[in-house]
Structure formats: C-alpha cells, structure tokens
C-alpha positions in Angstrom: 98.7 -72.8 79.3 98.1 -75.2 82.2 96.3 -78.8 81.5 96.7 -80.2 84.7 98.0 -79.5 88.2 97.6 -82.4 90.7 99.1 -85.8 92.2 100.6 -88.2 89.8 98.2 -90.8 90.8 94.8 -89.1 89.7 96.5 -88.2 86.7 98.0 -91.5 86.1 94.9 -94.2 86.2 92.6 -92.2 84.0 95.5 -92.3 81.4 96.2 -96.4 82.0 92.3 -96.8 81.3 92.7 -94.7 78.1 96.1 -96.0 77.0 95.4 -100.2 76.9 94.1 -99.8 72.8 97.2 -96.9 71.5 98.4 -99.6 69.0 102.8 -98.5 69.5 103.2 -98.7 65.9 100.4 -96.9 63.7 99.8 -96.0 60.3 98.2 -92.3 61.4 100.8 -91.2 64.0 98.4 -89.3 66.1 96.4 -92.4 67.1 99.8 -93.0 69.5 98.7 -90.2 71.0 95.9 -89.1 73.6 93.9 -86.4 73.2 93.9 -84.3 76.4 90.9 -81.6 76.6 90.6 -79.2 79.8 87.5 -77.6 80.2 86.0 -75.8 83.3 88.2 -77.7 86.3 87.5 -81.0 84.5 90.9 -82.9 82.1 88.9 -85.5 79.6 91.5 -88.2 78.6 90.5 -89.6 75.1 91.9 -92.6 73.5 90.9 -94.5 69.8 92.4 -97.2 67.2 89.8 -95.9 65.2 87.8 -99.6 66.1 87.7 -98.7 69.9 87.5 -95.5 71.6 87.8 -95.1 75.3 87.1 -91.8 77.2 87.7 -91.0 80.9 87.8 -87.6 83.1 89.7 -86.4 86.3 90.0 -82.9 88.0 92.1 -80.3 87.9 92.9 -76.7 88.6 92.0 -73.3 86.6 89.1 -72.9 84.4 91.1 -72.3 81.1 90.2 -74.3 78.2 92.4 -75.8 75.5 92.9 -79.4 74.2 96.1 -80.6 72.4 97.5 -84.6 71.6 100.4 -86.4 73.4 102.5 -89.5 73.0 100.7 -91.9 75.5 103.1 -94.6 75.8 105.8 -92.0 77.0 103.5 -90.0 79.4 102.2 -92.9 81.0 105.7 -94.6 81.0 107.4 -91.0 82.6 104.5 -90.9 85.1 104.9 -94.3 86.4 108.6 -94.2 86.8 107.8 -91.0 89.5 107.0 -91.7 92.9 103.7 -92.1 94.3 101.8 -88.8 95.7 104.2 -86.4 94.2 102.6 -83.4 92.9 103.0 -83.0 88.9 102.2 -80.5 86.6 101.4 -80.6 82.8 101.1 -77.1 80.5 101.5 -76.5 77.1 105.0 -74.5 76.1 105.8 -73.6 72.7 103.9 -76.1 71.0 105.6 -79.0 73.6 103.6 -80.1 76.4 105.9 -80.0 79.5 105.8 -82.2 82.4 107.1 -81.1 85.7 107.7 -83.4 88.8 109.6 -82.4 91.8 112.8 -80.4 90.0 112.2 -83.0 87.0 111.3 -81.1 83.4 109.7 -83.6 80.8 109.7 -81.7 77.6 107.5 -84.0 74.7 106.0 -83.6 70.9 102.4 -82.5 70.3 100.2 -82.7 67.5 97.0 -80.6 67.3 93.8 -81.7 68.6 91.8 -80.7 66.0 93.4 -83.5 63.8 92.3 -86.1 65.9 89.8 -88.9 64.5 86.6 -88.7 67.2 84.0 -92.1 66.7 80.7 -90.5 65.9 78.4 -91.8 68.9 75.3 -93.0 67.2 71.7 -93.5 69.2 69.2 -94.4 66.7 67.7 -97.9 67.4 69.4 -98.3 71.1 69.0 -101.2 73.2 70.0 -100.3 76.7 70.4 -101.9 79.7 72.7 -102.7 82.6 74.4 -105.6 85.1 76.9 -105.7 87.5 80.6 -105.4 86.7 81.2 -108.9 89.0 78.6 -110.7 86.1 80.1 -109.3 82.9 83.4 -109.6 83.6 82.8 -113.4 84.8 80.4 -114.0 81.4 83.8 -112.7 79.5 86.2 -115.1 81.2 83.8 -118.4 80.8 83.9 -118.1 76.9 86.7 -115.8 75.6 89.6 -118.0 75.5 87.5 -119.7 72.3 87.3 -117.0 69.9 89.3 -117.3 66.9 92.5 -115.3 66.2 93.0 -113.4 63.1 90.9 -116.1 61.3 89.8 -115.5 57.7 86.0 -116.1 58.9 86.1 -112.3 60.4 83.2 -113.0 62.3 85.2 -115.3 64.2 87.5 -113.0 66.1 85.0 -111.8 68.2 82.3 -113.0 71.1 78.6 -112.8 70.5 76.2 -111.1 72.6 72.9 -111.6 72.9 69.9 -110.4 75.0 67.0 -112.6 74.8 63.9 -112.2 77.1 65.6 -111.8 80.7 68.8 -113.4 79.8 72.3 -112.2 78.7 74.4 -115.0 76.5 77.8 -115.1 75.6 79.0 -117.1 72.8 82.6 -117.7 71.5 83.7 -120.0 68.8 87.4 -120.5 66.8 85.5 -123.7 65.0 87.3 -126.2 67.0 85.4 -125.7 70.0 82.5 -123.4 71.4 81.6 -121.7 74.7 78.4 -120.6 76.1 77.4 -118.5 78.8 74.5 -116.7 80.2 73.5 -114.5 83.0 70.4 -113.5 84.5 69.0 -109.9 83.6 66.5 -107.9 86.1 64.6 -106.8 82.9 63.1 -108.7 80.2 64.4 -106.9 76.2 64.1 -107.3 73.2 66.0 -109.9 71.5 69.4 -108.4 70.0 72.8 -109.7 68.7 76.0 -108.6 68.4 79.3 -109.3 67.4 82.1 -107.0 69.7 85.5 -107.8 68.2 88.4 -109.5 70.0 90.3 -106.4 71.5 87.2 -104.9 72.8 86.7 -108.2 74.8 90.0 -108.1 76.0 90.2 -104.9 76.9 86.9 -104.6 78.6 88.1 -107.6 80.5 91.2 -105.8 81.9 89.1 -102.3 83.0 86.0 -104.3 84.7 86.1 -105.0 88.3 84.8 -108.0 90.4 82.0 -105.8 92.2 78.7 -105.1 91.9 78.8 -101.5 90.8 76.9 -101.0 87.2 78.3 -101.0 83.8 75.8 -99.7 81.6 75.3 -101.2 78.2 73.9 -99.8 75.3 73.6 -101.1 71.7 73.0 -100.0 68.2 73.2 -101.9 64.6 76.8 -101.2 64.5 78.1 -100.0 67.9 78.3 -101.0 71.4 78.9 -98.4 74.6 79.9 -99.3 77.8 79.7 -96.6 80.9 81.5 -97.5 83.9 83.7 -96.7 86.2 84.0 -92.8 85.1 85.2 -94.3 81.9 83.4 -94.9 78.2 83.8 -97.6 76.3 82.7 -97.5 72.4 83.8 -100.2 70.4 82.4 -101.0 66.6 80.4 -103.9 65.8 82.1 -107.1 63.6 78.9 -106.9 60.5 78.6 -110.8 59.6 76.6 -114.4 60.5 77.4 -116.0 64.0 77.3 -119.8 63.5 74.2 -121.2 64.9 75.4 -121.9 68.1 72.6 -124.1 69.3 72.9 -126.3 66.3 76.4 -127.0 67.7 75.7 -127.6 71.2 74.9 -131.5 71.6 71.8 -132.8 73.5 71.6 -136.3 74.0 75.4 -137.5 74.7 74.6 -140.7 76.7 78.1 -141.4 78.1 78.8 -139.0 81.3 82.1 -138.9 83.1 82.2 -137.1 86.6 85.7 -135.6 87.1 87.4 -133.3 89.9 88.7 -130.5 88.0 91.9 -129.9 89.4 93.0 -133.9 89.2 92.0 -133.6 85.3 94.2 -130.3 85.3 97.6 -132.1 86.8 96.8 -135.4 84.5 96.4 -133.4 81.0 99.8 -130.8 82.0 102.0 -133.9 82.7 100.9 -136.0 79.9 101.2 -132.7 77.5 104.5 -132.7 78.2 104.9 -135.4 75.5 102.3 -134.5 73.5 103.6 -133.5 69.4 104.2 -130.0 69.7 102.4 -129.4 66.5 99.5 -131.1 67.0 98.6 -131.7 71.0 96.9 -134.6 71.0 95.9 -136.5 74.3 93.5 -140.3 73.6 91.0 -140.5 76.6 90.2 -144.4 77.5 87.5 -144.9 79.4 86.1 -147.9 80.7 83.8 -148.9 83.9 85.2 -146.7 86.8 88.8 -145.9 85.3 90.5 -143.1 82.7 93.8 -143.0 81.0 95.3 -140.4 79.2 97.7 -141.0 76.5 100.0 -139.2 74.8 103.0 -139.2 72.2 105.1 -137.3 69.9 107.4 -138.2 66.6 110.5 -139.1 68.9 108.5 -141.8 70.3 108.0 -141.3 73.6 104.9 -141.9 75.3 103.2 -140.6 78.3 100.4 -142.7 80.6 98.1 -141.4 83.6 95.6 -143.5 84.9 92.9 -142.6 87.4 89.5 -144.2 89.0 86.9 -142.1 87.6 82.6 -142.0 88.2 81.7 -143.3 84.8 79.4 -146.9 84.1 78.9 -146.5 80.1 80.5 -148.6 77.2 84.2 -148.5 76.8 85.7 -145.2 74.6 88.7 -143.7 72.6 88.6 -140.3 71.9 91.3 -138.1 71.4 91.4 -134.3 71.8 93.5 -131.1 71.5 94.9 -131.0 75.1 95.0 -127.1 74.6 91.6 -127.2 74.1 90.9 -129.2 77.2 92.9 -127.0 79.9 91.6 -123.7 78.3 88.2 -124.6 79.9 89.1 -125.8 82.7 91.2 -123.1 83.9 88.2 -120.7 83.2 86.1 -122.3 85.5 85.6 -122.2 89.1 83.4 -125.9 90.1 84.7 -128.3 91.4 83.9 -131.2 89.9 82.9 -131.2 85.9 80.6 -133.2 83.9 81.8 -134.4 80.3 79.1 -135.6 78.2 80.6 -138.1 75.4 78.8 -140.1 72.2 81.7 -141.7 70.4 85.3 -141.4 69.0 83.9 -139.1 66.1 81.5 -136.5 67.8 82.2 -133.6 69.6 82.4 -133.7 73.4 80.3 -131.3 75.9 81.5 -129.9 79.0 78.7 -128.9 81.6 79.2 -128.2 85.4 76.7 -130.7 87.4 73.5 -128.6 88.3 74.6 -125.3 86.0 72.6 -125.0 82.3 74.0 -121.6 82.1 77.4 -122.6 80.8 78.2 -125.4 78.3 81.7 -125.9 76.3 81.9 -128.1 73.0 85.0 -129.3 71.6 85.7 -131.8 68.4 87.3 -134.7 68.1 90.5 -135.0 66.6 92.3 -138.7 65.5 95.8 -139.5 67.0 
C-alpha cells in the first residue's frame, strides 16, 4: 500500500515541523512515532507529547487511503542523510513501512494508527483572532528567556498571554526578573488570559517566520490553536494564578542611566569572566557621568570596567545577577537602553527610550 511517492524535500519539511515535540525517550512508545494518514492525494503528518500536538499536510500520489505510525526520529534522520531532489517512496510492506531512495531500501517498525492518542480539539467559548508571524514571533523573543524552568510554582514555566482591548501582551516571569511585551491588534477583544507552557513557546518560536503572513490564534479555557504555515499548532493550557505583573513593574524609579547596548554587552561578558560561578554577581557604581562594574569570585580575583555614562542622580551600589542582565539585552534590538534605578534594595527596570510596549524588571541581589 503506497503512503507517499514524491521528492525527499516535500516529504521532509512537513515531518521537521511535526517532529520538534517527539520526546526520544517516552513512557508510551508510540508517541516516538508520527502518525502518517493518506487520504484522497493528500499525506497528513501528525505529531503529539500528549501536551502539544502539531499537524501538517503535503501531496502525494494515488487516492488509496490508509494511516499507520512510524519512528520519527529515524525517518526524518534517513531522509536528511539523502540527497536533495531525489525521488523517494514510502509504502506499507508486511506490517513495515518501507522507504525507497534511489537503489536504497529503508525497512522500519510500525505500530497501528488506531492506537494513537489524538488531542480532542475543543471550540466552546473561543476567542479568535490573528497577527502577523514577524509580531508574534518578535513578542516571543522580547520575554521568553524569563520564564522559569521546571520550577515548583508550575505556573511559572510558561509565558502569559493576554488580549486586552486592541493590545496583545506577553508576560514572562522565573521570580527573579520579569518581562513584558505588547503588540498592537487591528481588532479590539475581549479581555482573555492564558498560560501556554514552556515547550509550546519554544517550539512555536522555531516554526514562526519573520514575515507578515498570518498565524491565526484561537483560544479556549484550556487550549490554545495556532494555524499557520499549512501547519496546526494545539498546545494545552498551564491551569494556575499569573503573578500580578503590574504590581511588579516599578513606576517612579528617579535615577535614569542612558546606556549604548552593545558597550554594556562587552563590559558585563568581560567582567563575568570573574564573576563566582555559583552566584554571578556584578556591583554597578554609579556616580555623576561615570559606571563601574565590579566583580569577584572565592579565589580572589577581581575584575574592573569603567565607562562615562549619561547619568546626573545621587551616587549608587547595586549589584545584580550578570545572567540576568545579558539575557535582556541580547533580546533586544535598540540601540541605546534606559535603566530606571531607586536604591541598592529595589528592583531595577529596563525600558527602551521612547518604547512603553516593552519593560524588563530584575531584583537586586547583595555581593
């Protein structure tokens, strides 16, 4: 029985946007495999980790219908070791599903379709709405280096969304430090928030492209679908209380340092270089026109940068994770940055001069 009959490369991207969440190792065998349904001309590539599933289509020949699981790690790995534009074939032997490139006969294991776990796509109580694939990829990058990892707080390792009036916001938080971001939306909704998980931010990340083609989104109480690209996206919802991220946020930090981005960037990697490897602690010093960065570990070495900076307020100490303080400023794009300071025991705010639609706190820490 014939699945598919075409050039490597049509059958080979559809699989790599399936194949990103196939955990290697998995309690349930068959979620290492894909599902692989032909139906009328059309092959539908189906992926899950039970969390996430990810659903994608390409053509192919004969009108014959039958569906049946594969290993995706080792069909996507055979079909990227063969050349480009070579013709391959896949069809369903003796309970094997056998690839054939060229004079080269893949031979691999099956398991039956029917046995393999399908999210149920739920509609009631949908919010639905789109924006381009440029804007949500770019509101991803701005916050998601922030969100916790594997934290006990659950509702941690993940990114809140939220549509409120015209506006799409981002939020991510570990506890340490926050990021915010929002984006303009051509229609005005209801107000909604949700929680996606980490992996679903991730791997949404990797799929979306920098153009202004559509993603459609659409969300329920406890899932979130993403169309784009010829590809579905439907990831589960984290259930839990965000932190009330405005609350966080500071609003009257009197003490403003202008800074070029990329000179703060080369100050903070060369004094991390002696930073305790445990703990990554930089002191900032500012006076009147002038920062230095400080850092040491336990063998007692010390590292010193020194730079004339645009800032007139009262002399400061603060110290900070230095971790903390590159992650943001890799993520964005500006030029210059504006850090908004109080004293050595309240948290700092990141702004970019002219820009309310991104902000990035970050607490203290003593050195």
């Amino acid at each position: 029985m014939l699945l598919y009959k075409g050039l490597r490369d049509q059958l080979l991207g559809p699989l790599q946007a399936v194949s990103g969440i196939v955990e290697k190792r998995h309690t349930l065998p068959i979620l290492s495999n894909v599902l692989l349904e032909k139906n009328a001309g059309v092959l539908t590539l189906l992926a899950t980790d039970i969390e996430i599933q990810i659903t994608t289509q390409t053509q192919t020949s004969g009108e014959e219908s039958t569906s049946i699981t594969v290993g995706a790690r080792k069909l996507q790995d055979i079909l990227r070791s063969l050349p480009e534009g070579l013709e391959v074939s896949l069809a369903l032997v003796d309970k094997r599903l056998q690839l054939k490139a060229g004079k080269g006969k893949f031979n691999l294991q099956t398991l039956p379709a029917e046995d393999f776990p399908r999210m149920v796509v739920t509609e009631d109580q949908s919010t639905r709405f789109s924006v381009s694939q440029k804007q949500l990829k770019k509101l991803f990058a701005l916050v998601q280096y922030a969100m916790a990892q594997q934290d006990i707080r659950y509702y941690l390792n993940g990114l809140l969304l939220i549509t409120k009036g015209n506006e799409l916001r981002v939020v991510a938080t570990d506890g340490h430090r926050l990021a915010y971001a929002a984006g303009a939306l051509e229609e005005a909704l209801a107000p909604i928030e949700v929680i996606l998980p980490r992996k679903t931010i991730l791997e949404l990340s990797k799929q979306l492209n920098d153009s202004e083609d559509l993603v459609e989104i659409i969300l329920t109480p406890n899932q979130a679908r993403f169309k784009f690209n010829n590809i579905e996206f439907i990831s589960k919802l984290i259930d839990g209380k965000f932190p009330d991220y405005e609350r966080v946020i500071p609003k009257n930090h009197g003490k403003i340092l202008k800074i070029s981005r990329n000179q703060f960037i080369q100050l903070l990697q060369r004094v991390a270089i002696l930073t305790n490897e445990k703990f990554r602690g930089v002191r900032l010093l500012l006076s009147e026109g002038s920062l230095k960065i400080i850092s040491n570990n336990t063998e007692q070495e010390e590292a010193q940068e020194e730079i004339e900076v645009e800032y007139s307020g009262e002399s400061l100490d603060v110290g900070f994770n230095v971790t903390y303080l590159l992650d943001v400023l890799a993520n964005v794009s500006e030029e210059t940055i504006e850090l908004h300071l109080a004293d050595a025991n309240s948290s700092a705010l990141f702004i970019l001069p002219g820009n309310e639609n991104f902000k990035y706190v970050v607490m203290p820490m003593r050195i």
